[in-house]
N, CA and C atoms as a LAMMPS dump frame, in Angstrom:
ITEM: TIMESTEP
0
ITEM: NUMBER OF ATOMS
489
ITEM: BOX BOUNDS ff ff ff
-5.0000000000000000e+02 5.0000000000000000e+02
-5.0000000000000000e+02 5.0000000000000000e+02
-5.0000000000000000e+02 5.0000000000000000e+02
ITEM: ATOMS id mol type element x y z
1 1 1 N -315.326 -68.894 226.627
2 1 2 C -314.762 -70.082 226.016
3 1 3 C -313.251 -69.899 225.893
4 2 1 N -312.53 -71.443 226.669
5 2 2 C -311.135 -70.763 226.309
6 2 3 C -310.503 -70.806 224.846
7 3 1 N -309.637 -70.414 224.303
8 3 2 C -309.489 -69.984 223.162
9 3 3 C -308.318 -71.461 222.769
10 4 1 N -307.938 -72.527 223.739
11 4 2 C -307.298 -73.673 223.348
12 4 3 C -308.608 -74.304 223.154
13 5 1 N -309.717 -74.084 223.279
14 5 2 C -310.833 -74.953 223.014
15 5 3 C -311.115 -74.73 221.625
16 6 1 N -311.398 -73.506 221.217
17 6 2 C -311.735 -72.545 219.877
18 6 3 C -310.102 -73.786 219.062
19 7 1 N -309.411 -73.386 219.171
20 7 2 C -308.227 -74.023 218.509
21 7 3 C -308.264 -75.222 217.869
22 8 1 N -308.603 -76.262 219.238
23 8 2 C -308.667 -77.466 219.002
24 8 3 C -309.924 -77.881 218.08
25 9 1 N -310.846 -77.264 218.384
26 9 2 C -312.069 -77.147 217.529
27 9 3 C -311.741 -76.676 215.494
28 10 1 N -311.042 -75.732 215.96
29 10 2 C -310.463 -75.507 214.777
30 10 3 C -309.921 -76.576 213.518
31 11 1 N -309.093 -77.539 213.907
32 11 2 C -308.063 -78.501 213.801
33 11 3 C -308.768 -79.673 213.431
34 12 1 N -309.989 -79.91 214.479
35 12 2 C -310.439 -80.872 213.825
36 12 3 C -311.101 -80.715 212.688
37 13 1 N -311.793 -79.301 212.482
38 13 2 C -312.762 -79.201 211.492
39 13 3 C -312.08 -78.938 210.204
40 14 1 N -310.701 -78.48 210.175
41 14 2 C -309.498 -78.567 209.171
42 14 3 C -309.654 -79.96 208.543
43 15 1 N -309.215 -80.916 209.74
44 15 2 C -309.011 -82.224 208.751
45 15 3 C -310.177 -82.813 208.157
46 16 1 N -311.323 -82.373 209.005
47 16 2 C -313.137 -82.88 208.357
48 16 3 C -312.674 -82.41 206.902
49 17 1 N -312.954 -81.005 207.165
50 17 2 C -312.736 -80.124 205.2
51 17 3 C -312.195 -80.273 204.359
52 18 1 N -310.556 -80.248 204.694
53 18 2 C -309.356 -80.694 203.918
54 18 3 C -310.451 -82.21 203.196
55 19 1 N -310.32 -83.23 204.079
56 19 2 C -310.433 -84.106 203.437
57 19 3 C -311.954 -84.22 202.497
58 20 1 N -312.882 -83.382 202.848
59 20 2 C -314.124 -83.481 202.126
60 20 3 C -313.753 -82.676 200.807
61 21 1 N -313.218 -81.387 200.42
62 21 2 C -312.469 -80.728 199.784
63 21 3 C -311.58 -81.737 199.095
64 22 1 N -310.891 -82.533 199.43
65 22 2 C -309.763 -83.061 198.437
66 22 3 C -310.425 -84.275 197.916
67 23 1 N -310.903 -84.881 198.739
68 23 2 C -311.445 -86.512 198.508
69 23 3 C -312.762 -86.303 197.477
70 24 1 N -313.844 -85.546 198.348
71 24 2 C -315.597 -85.685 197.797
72 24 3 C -315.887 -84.193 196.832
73 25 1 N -315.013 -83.372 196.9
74 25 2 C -315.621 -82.406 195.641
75 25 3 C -313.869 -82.537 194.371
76 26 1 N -312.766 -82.422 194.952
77 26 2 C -311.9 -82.461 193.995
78 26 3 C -311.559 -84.016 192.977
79 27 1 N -311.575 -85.116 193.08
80 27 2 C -311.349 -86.039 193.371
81 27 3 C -312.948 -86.973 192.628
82 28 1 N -313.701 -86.739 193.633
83 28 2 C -315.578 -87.792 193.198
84 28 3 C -315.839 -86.734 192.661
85 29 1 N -315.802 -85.061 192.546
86 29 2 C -317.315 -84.692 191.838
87 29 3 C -316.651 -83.839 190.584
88 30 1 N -314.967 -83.546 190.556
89 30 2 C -314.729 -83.159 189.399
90 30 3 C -314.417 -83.776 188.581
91 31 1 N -313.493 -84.531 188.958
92 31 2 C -312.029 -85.299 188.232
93 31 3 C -313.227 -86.595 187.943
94 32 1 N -313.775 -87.869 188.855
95 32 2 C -314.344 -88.836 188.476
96 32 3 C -315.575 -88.48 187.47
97 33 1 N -316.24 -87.784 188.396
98 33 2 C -318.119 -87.254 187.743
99 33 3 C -317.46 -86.497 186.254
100 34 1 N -316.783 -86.135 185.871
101 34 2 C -316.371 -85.618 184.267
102 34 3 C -315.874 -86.881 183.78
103 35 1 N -315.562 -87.47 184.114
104 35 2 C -314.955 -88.745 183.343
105 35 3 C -316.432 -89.782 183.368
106 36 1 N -317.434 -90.008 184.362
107 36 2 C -317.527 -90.958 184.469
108 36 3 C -319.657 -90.713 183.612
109 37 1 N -319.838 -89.972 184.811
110 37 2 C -321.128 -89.482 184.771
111 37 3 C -321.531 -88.538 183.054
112 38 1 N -322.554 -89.345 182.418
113 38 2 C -322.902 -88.279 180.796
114 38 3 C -323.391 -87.201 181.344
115 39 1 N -324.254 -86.859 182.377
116 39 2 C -324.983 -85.735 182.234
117 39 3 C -323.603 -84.289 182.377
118 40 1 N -322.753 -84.706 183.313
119 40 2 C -321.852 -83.602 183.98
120 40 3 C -320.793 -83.809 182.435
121 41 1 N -320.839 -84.651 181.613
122 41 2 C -320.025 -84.566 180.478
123 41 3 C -320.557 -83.717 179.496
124 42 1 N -321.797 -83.616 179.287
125 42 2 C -322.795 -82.637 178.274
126 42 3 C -322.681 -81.529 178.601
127 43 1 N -323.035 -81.342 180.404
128 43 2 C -322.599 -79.482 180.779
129 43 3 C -321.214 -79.763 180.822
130 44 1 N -320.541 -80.112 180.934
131 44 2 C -318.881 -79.62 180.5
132 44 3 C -318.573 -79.647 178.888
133 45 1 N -319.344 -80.175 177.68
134 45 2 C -319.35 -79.834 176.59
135 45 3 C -319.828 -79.097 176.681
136 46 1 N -320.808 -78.133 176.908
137 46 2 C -321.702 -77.461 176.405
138 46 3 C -321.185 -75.758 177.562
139 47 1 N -320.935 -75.621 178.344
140 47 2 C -320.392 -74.178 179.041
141 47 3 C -319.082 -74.848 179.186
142 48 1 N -318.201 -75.598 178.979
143 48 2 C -316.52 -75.212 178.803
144 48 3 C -316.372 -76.085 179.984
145 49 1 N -315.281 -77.003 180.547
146 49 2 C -314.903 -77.536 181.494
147 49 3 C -314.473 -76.831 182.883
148 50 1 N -314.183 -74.874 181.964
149 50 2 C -314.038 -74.091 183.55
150 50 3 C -315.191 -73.771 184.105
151 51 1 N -316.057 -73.651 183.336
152 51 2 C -317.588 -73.478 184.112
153 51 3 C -318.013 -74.396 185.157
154 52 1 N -317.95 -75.683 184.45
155 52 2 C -318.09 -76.847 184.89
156 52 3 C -317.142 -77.108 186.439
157 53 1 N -316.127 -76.997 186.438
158 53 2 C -315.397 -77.133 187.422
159 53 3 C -315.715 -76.117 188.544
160 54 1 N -316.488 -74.84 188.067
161 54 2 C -316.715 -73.43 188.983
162 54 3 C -317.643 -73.893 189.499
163 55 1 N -318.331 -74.202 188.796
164 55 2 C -319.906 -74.277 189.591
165 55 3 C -320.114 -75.932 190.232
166 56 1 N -319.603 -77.124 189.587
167 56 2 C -318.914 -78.231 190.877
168 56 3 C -318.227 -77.609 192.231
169 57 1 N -317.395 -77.001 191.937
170 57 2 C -316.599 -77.046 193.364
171 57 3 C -317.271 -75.884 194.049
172 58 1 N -317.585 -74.81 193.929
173 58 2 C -318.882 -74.091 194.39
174 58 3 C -319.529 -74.555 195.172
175 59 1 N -320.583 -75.401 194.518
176 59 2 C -321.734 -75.494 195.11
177 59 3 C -321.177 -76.634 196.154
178 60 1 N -320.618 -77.532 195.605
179 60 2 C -320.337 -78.721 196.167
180 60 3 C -319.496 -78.507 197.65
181 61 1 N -318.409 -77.586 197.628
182 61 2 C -317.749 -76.984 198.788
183 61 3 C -318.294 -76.421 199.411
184 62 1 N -319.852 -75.687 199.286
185 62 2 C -320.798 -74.945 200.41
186 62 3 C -321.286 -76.077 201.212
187 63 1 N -321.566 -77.165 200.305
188 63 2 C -322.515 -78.77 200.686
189 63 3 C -321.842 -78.967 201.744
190 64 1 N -320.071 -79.295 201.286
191 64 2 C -319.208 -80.151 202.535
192 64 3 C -318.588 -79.168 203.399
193 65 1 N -319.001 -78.357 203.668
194 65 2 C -318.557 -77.017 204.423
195 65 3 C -318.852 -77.123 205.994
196 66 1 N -320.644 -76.917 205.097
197 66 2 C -321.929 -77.269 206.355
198 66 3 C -321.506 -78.941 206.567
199 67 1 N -321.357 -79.648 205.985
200 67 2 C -321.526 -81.328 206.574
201 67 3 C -320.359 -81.609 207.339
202 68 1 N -318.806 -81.564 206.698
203 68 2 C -317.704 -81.259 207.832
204 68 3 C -317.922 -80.256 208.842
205 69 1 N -318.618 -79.221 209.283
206 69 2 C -318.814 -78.556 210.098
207 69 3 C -319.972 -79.611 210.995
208 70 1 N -320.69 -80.081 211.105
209 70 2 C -321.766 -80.973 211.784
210 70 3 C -320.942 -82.256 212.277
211 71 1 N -320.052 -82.94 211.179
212 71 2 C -319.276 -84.06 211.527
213 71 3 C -317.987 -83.89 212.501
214 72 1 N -317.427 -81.975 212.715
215 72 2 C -316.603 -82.11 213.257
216 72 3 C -317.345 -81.567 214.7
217 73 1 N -318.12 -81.196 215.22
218 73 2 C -318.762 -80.828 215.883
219 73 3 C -318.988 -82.206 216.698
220 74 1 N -319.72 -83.207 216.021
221 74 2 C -320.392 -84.268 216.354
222 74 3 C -319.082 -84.911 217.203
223 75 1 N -317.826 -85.06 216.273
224 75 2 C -316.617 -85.621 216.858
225 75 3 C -315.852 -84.816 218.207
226 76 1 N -316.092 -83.726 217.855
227 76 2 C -315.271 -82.499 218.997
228 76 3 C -316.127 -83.132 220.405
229 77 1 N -317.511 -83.546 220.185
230 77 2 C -318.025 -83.406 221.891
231 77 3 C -318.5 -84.813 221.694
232 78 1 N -318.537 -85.174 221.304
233 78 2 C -318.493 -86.894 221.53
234 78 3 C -317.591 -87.7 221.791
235 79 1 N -316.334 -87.075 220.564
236 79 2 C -315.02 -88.298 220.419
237 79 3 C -315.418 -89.786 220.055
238 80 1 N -316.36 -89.848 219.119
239 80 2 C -316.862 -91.237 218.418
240 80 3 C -315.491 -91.795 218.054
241 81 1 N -315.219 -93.111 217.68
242 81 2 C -314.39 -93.753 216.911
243 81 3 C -314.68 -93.709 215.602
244 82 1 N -313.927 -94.148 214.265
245 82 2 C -313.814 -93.504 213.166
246 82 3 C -315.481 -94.535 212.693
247 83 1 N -316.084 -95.63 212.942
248 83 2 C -316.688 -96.955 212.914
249 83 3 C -317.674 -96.025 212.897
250 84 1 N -317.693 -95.29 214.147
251 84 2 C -319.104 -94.786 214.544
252 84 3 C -318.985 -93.528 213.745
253 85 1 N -318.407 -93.032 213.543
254 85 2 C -319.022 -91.327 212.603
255 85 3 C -318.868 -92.052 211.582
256 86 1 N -318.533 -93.199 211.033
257 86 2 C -318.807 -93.634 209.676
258 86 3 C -320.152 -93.854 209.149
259 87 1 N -320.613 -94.41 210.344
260 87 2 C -322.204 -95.227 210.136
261 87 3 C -322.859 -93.503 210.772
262 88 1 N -323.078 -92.554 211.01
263 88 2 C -323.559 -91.506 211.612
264 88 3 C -323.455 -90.459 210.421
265 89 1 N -322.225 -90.683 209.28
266 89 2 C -322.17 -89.956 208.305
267 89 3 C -322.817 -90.88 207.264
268 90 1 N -322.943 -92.057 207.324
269 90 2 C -323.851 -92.504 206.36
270 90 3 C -325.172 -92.511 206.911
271 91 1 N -325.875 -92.45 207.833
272 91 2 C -327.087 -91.98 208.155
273 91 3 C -327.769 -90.588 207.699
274 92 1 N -326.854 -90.214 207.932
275 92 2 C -327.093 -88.318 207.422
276 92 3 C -327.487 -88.121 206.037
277 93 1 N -326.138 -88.491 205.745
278 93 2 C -326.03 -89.066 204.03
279 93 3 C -327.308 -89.112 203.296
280 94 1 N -327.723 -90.424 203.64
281 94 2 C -328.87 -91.028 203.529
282 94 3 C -330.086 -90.307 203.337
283 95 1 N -330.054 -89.896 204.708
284 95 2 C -331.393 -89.194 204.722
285 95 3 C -331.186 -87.853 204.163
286 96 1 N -330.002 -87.076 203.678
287 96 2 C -330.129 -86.085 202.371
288 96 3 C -330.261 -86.437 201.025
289 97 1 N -330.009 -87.568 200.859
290 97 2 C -330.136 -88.097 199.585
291 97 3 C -331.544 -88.306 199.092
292 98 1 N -332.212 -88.948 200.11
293 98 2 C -333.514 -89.3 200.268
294 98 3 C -334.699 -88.305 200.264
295 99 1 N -334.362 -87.037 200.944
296 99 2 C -335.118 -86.001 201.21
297 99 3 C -334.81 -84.531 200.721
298 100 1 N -333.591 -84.445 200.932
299 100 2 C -333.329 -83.158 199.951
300 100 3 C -332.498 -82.956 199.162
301 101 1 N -331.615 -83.907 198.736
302 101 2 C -330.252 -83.847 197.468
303 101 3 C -331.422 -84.224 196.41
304 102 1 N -331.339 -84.997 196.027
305 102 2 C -332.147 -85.934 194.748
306 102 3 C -333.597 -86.35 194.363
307 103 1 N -334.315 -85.903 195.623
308 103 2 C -335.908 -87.1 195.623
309 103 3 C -336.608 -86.569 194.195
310 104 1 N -336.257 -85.357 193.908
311 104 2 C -337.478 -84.907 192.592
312 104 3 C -336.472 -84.433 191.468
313 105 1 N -335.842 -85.127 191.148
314 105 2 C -334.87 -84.585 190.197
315 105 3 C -335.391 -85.926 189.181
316 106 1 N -335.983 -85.741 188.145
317 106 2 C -336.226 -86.797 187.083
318 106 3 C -335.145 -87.826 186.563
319 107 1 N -335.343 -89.132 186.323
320 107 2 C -334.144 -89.711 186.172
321 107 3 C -333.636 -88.741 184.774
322 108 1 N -332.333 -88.981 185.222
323 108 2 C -331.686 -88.924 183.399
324 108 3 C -330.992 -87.452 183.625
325 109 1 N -331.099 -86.301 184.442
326 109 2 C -330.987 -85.473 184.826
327 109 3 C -330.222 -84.885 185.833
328 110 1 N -329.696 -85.715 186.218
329 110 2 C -328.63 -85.343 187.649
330 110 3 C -328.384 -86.998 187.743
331 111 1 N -326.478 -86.912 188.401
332 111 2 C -325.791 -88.019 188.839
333 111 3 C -326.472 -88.621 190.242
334 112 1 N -326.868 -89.966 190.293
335 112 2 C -327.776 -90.32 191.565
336 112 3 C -328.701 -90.585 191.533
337 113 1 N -329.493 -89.624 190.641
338 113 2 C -331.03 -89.963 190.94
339 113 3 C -331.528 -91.168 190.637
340 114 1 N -331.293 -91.532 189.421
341 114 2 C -331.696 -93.014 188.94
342 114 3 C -331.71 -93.994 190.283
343 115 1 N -330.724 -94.175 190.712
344 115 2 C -330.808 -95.183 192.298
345 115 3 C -331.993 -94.371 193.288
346 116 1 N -332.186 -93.301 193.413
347 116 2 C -332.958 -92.504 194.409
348 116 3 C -334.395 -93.075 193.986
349 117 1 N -334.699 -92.703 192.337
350 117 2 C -335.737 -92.539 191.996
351 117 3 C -335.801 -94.432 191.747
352 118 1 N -335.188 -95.484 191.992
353 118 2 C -335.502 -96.416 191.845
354 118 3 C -335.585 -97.435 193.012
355 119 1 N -335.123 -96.431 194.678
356 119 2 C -336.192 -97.254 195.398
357 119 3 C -337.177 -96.457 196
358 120 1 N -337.787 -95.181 195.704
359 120 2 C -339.11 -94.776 195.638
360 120 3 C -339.914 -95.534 194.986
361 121 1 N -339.819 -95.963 193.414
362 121 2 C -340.622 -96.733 192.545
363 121 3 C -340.704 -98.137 193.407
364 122 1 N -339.95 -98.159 193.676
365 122 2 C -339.53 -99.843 194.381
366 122 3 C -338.94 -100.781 193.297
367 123 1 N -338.622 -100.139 192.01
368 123 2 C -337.728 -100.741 190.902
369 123 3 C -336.149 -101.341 191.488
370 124 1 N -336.167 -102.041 191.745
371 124 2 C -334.573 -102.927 192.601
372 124 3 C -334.376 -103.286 191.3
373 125 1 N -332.75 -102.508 190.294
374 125 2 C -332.608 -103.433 189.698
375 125 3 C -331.052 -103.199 190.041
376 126 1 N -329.951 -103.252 189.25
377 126 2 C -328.387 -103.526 189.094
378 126 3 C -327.878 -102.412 189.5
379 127 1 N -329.102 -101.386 188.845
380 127 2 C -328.192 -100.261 188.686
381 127 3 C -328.603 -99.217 189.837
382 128 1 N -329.982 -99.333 190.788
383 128 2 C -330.28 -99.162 192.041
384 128 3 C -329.306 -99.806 193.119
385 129 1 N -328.982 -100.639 193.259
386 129 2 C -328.255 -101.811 193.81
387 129 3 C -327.164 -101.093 194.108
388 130 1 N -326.16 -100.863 193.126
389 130 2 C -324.386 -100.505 193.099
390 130 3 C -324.729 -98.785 193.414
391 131 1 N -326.046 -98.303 192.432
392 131 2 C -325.695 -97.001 193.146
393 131 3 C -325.944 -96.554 194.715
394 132 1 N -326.386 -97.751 195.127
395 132 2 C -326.514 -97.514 196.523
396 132 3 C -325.573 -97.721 197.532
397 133 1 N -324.611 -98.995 196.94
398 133 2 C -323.441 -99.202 197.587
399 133 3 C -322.566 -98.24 197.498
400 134 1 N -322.197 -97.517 196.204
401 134 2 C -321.279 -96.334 195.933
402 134 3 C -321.409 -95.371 196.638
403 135 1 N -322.874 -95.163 196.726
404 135 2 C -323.141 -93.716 197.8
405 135 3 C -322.927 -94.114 198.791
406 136 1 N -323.188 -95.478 199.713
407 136 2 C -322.968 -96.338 200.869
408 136 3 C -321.61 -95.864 201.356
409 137 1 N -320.449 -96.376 200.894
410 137 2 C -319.031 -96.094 200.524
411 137 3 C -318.744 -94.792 200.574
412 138 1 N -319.061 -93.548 199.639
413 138 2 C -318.889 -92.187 199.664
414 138 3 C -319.963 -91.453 201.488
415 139 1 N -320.487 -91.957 201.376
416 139 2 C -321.118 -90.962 202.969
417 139 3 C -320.201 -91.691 204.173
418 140 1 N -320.006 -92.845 203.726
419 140 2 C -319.276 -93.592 204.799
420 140 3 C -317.842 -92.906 205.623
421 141 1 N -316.791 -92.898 203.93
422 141 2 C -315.576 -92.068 204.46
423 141 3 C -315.722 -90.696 204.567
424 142 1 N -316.933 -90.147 204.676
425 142 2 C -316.986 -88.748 204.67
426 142 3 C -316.498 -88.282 205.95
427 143 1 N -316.832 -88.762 207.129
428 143 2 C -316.422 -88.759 208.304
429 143 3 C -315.433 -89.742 209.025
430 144 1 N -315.638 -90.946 208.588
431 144 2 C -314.86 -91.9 209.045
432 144 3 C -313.409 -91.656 209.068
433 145 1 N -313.111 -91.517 207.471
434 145 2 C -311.691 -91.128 207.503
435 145 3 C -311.336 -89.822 208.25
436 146 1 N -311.897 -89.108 208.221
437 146 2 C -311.219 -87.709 208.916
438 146 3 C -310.956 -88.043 210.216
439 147 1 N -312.066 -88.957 211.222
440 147 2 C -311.883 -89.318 212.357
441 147 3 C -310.59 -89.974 212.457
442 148 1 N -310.464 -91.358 211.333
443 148 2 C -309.093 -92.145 211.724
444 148 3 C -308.125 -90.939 211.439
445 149 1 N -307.825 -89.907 210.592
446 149 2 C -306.781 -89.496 211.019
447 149 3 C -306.636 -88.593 211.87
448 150 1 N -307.75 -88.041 212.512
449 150 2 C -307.073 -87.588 213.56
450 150 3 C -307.206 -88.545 214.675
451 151 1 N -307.486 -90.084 215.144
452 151 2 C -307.141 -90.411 216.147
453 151 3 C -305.575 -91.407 215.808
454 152 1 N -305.385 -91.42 214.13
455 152 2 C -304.246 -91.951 213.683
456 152 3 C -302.911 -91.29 213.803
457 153 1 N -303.115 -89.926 213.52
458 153 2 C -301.653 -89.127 213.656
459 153 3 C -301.823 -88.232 213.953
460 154 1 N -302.706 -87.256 214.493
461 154 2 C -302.557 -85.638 215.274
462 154 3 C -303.037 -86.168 216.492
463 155 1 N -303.368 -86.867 217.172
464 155 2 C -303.666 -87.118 219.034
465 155 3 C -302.775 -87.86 219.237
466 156 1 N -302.014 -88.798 218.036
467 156 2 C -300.612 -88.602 219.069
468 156 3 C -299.886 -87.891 218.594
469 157 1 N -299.598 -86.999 217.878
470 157 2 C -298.663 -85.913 217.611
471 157 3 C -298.896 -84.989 218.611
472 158 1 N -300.185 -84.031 218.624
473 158 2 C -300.194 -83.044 219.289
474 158 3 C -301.296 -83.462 220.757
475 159 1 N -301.419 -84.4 220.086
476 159 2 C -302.999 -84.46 221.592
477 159 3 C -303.842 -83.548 221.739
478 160 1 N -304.706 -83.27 220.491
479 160 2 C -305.846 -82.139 219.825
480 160 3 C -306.764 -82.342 220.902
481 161 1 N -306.846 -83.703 221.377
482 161 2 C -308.754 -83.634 221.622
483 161 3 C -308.198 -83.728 223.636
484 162 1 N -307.401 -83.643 224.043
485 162 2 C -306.954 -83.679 225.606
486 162 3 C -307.269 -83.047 226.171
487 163 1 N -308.441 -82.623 227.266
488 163 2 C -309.349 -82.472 227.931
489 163 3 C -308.825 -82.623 229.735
């Protein structure tokens, strides 16, 4: 393998991370989910806000590690437009949410589940509804954006993906 391949490979999976890292664990799962979400407000009363922040960005940065690694992969040998790894990262999304993030986590107990556990029940109410759009929205730019910027400003800066 030539080693401008290894490189370029590199670069993209930078901007996947960077942005899953700054946007979906610094940003949605510390800074918002402590402000927004009670359950992540009780464990940050209850073990200290540095705990709280250790074990968020932890676990959460192993999550988007592996998922920017799959999304930059997917982009490196495809070259989707940002449209299409949007809808490809909300597919994924989806079906982790559905099957292994949330499905048995009791409501009341983790951020999400309530929407998870309310279209298993088949309970459609307000609060199934928006949490589905929110997650809709969050799996969406997970990939999307990383794609627009690198077909926004590093392929024409450096011409990463030129073959």
């Amino acid at each position: 393998m030539k080693r401008s391949t290894v490189i370029r490979f590199l670069k993209i999976y930078l901007v996947f991370w960077l942005f899953a890292v700054a946007v979906s664990v610094v940003i949605m799962e510390i800074i918002i989910g402590s402000l927004i979400v009670p359950e992540r407000q009780e464990f940050a009363s209850e073990h200290g806000m540095t705990a709280y922040t250790f074990e968020v960005f932890f676990g959460t940065t192993i999550f988007y590690t592996i998922f920017s690694f799959f999304g930059a992969l997917i982009f490196y040998f495809k070259n989707y437009n940002y449209k299409k790894m949007g809808l490809l990262s909300l597919l994924l999304g989806f079906i982790l949410e559905f099957t292994i993030l949330q499905p048995n986590i009791p409501e009341g107990e983790g951020s999400g589940a309530s929407w998870v556990q309310g279209w298993y029940s088949l309970n459609i109410s307000g609060e199934t509804i928006v949490g589905t759009l929110i997650s809709a929205i969050y799996w969406f730019m997970s990939w999307a954006i990383p794609t627009y910027i690198i077909y926004k400003f590093l392929i024409k800066q450096t011409e990463i993906l030129k073959r």
